[in-house]
N, C-alpha and C positions, 0 to 999 in steps of 0.2 A: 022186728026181729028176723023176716024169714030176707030181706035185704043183706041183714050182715051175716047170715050163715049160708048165705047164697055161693061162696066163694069155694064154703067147704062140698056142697052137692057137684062144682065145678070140675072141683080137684079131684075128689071121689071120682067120677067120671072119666075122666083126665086115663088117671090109673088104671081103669077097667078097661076102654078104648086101647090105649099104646104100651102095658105092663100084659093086661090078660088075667081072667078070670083068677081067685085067689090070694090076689094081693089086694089090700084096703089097709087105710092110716088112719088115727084117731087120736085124738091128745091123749097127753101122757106126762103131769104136773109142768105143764106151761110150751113143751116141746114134741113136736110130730113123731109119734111111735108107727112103725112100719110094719104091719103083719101079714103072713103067708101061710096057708094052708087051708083045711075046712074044719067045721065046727065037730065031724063024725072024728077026722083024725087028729085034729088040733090044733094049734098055729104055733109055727114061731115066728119071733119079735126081735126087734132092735128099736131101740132109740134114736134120733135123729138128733142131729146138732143145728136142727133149724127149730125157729118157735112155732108156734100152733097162731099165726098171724096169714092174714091176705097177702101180707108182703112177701112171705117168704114160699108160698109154694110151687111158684114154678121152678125154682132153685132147686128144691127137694125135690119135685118130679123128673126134674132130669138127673139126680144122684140115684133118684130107685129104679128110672129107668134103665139106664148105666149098671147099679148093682144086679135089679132081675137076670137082665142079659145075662151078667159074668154068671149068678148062681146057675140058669140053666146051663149054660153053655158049660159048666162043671158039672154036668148030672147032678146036683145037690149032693155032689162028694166032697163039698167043703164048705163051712157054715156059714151060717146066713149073716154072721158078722164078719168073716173073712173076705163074702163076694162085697160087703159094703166097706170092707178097709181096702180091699185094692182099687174099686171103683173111685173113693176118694182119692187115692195116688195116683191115680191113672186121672191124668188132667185133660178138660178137651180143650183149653187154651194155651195158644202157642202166640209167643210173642219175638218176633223177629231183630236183631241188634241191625238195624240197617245202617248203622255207621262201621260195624263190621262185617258185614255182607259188601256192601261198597269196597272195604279195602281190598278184601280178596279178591 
């Protein structure tokens, strides 16, 4: 058992290391829920459109990283579902048409 949940103490880590203190994730009926705050003032949450699998968390650690960034960098002037919908539109991959880069 402590093998296969070995991935989750990884990722948990992961997030404290390169997010910062306040953010942790935890299933949430089969999908990674994302939470921010403390236990004195409360947390909020989102949902994650990745599964609660080994496969998928480094995908999702660089979405939370990505959204943390935006929600601070907005002094938490805009919700914590907002910094994770522009994080999702905001793509870090860029793919180049080199048959039109050539023509030009």
């Amino acid at each position: 058992m402590a093998e296969t949940n070995s991935w989750i103490k990884v990722f948990r880590r992961a997030i404290k290391v390169s997010v910062g203190t306040g953010w942790t994730v935890q299933p949430d009926r089969g999908n990674i829920r994302v939470l921010y705050g403390k236990k004195a003032s409360g947390f909020l949450s989102i949902n994650l459109p990745y599964k609660w699998q080994e496969d998928q968390w480094v995908e999702a650690l660089k979405l939370i990283e990505t959204a943390a960034d935006t929600y601070q960098n907005y002094k938490s002037n805009i919700s914590l579902k907002a910094a994770f919908d522009i994080s999702q539109k905001s793509s870090s991959r860029f793919e180049l048409d080199w048959d039109m880069a050539l023509e030009n």
